[in-house]
N, CA and C atoms as a LAMMPS dump frame, in Angstrom:
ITEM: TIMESTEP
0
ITEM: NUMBER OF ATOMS
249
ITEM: BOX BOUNDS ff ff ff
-5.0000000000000000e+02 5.0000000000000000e+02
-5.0000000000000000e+02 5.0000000000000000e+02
-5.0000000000000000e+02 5.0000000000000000e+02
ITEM: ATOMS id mol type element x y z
1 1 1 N -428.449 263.213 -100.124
2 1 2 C -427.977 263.887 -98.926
3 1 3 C -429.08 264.815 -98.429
4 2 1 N -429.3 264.776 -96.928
5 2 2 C -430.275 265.105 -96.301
6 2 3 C -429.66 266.357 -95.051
7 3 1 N -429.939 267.674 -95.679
8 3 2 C -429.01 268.6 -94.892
9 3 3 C -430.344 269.582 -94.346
10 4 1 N -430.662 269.399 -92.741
11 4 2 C -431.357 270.134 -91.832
12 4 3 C -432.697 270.366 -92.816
13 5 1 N -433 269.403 -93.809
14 5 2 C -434.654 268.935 -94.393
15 5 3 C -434.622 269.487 -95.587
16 6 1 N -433.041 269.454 -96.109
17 6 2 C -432.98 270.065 -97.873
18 6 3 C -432.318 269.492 -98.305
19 7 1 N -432.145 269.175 -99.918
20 7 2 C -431.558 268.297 -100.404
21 7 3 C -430.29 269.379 -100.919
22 8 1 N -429.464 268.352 -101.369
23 8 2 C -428.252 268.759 -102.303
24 8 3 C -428.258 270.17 -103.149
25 9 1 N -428.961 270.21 -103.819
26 9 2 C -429.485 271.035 -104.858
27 9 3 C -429.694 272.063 -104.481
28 10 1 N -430.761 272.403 -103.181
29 10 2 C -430.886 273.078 -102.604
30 10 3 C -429.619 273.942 -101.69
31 11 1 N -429.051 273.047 -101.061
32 11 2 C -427.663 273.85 -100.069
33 11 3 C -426.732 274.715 -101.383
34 12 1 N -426.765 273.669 -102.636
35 12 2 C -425.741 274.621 -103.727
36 12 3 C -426.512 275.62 -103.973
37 13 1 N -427.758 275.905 -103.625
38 13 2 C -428.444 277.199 -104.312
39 13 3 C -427.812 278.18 -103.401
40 14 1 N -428.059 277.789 -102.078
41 14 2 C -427.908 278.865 -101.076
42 14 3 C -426.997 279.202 -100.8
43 15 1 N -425.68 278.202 -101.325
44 15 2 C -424.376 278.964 -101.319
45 15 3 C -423.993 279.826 -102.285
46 16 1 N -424.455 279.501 -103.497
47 16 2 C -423.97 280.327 -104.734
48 16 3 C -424.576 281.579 -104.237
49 17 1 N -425.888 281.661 -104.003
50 17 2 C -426.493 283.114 -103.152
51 17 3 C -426.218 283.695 -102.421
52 18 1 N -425.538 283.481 -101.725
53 18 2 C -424.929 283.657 -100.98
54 18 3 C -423.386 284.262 -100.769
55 19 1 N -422.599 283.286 -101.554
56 19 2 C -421.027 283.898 -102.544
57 19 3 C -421.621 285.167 -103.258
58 20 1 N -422.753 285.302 -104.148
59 20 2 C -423.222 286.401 -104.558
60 20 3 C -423.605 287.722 -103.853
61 21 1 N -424.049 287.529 -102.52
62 21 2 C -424.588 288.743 -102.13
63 21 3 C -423.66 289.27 -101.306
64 22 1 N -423.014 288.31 -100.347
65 22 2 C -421.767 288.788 -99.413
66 22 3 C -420.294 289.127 -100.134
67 23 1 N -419.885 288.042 -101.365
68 23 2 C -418.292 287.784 -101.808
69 23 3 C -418.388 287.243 -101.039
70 24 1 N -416.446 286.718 -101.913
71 24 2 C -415.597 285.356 -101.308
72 24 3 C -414.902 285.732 -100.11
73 25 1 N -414.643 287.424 -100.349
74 25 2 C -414.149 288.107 -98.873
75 25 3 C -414.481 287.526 -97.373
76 26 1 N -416.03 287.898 -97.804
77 26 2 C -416.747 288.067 -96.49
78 26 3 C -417.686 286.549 -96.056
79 27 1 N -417.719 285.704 -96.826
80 27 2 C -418.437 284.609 -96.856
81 27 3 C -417.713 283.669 -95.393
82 28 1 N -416.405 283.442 -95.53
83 28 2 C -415.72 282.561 -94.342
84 28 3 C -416.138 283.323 -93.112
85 29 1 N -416.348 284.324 -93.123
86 29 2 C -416.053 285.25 -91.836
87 29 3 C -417.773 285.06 -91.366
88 30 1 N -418.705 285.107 -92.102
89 30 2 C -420.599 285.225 -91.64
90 30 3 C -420.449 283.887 -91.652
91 31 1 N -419.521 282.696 -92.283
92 31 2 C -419.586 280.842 -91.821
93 31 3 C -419.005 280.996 -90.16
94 32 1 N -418.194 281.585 -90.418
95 32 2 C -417.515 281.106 -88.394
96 32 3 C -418.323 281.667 -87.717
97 33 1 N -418.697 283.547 -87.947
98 33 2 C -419.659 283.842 -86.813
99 33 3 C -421.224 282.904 -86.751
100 34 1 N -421.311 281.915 -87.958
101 34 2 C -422.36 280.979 -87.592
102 34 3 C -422.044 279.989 -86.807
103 35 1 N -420.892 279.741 -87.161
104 35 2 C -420.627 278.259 -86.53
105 35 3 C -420.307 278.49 -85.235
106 36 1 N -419.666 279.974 -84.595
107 36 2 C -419.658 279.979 -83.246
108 36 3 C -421.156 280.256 -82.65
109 37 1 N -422.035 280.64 -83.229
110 37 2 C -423.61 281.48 -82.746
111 37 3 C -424.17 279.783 -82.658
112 38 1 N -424.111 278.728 -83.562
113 38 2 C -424.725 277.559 -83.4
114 38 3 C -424.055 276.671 -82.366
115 39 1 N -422.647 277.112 -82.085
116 39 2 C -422.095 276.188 -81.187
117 39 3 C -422.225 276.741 -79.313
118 40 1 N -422.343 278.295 -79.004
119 40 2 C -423.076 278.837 -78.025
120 40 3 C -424.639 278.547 -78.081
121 41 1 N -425.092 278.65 -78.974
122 41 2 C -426.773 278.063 -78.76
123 41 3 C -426.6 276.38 -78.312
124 42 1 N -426.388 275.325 -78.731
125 42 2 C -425.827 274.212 -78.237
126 42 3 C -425.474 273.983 -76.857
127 43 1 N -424.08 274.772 -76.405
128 43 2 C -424.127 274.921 -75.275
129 43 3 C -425.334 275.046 -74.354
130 44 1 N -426.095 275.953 -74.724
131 44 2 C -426.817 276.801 -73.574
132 44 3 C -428.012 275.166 -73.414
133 45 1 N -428.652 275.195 -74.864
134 45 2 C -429.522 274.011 -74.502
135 45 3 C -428.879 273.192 -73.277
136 46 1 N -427.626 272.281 -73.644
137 46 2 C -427.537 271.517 -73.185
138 46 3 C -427.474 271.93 -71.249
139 47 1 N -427.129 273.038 -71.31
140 47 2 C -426.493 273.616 -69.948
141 47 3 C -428.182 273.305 -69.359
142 48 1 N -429.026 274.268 -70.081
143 48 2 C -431.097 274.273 -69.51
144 48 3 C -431.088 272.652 -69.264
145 49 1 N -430.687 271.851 -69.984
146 49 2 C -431.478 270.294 -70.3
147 49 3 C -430.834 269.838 -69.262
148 50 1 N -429.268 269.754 -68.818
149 50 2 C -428.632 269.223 -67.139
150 50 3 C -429.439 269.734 -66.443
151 51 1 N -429.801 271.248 -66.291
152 51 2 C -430.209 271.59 -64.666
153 51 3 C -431.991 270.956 -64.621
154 52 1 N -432.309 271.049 -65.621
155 52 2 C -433.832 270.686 -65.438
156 52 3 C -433.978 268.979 -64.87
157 53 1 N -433.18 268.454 -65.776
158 53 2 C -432.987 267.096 -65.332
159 53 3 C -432.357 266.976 -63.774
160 54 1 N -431.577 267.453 -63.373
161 54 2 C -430.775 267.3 -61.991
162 54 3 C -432.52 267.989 -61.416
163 55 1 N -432.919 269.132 -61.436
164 55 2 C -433.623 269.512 -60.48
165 55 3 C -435.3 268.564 -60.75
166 56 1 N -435.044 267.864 -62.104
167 56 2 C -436.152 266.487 -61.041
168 56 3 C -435.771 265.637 -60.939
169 57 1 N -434.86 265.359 -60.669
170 57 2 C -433.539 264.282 -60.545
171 57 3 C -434.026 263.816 -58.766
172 58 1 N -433.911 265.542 -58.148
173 58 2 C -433.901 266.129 -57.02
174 58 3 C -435.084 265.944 -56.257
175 59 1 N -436.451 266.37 -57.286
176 59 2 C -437.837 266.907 -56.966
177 59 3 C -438.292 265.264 -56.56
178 60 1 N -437.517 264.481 -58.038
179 60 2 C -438.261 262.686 -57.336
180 60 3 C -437.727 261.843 -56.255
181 61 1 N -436.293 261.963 -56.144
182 61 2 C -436.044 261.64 -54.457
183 61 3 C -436.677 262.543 -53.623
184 62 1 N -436.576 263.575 -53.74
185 62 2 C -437.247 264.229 -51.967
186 62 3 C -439.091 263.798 -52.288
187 63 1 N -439.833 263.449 -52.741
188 63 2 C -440.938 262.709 -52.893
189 63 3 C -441.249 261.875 -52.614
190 64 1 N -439.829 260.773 -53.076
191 64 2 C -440.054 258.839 -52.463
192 64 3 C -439.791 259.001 -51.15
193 65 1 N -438.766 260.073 -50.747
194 65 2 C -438.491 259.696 -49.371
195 65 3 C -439.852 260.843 -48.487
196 66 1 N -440.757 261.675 -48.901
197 66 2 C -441.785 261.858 -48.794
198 66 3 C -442.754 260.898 -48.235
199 67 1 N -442.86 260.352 -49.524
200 67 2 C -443.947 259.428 -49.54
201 67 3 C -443.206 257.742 -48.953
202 68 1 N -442.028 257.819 -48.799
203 68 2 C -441.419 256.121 -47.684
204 68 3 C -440.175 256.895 -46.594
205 69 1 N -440.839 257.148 -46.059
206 69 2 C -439.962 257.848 -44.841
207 69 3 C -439.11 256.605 -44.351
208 70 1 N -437.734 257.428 -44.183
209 70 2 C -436.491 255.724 -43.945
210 70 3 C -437.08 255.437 -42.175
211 71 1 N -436.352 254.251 -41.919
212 71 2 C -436.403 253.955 -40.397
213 71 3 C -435.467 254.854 -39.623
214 72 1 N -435.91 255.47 -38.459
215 72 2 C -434.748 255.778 -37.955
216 72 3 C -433.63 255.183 -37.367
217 73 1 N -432.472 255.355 -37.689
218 73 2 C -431.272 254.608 -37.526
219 73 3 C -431.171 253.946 -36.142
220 74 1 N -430.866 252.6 -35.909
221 74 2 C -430.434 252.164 -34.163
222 74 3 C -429.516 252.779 -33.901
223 75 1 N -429.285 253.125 -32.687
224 75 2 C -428.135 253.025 -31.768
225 75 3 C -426.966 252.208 -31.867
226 76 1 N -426.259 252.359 -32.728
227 76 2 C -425.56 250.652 -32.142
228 76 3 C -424.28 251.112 -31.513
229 77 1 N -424.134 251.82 -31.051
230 77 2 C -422.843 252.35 -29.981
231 77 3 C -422.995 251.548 -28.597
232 78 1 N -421.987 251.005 -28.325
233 78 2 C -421.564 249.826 -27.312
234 78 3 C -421.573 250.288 -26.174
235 79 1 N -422.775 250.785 -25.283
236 79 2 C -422.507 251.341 -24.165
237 79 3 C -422.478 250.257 -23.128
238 80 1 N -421.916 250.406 -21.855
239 80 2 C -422.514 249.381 -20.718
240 80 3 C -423.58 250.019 -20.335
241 81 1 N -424.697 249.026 -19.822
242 81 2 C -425.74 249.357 -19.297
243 81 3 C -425.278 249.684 -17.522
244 82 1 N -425.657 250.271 -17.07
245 82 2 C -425.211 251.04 -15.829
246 82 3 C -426.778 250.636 -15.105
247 83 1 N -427.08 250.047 -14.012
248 83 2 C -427.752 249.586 -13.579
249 83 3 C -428.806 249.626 -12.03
């Protein structure tokens, strides 16, 4: 088992060290305020990684149509020609 580039052995070290320095009291309570601090960091990436993507999402259409300007649209409204 391969946990964030440590093995097995390793995660039991850091828990027993952990049960040791905090207690069994206080140990659940510094796990959730992690697990909420890793699950707001998560968020936020992902929130930076949408807008960056949308804003060259953005930056490469207004470029093509830069660089290939559309035709301008016909007329096609049915007028009579008045003569």
């Amino acid at each position: 088992m391969d946990f964030f580039g440590i093995g097995l052995g390793e995660v039991l070290l850091i828990l027993v060290v952990a049960l040791i320095v905090w207690g069994p009291k206080r140990l659940p309570e510094i796990a959730r305020t992690m697990g909420k601090t890793i699950r707001a960091l998560r968020k936020a990436t992902y929130d930076i990684t949408s807008q960056v993507t949308r804003e060259l999402d953005i930056q490469e259409k207004e470029t093509k149509e830069k660089d290939h300007p559309s035709q301008p649209e016909k007329d096609i409204s049915h007028k009579p020609k008045t003569g």
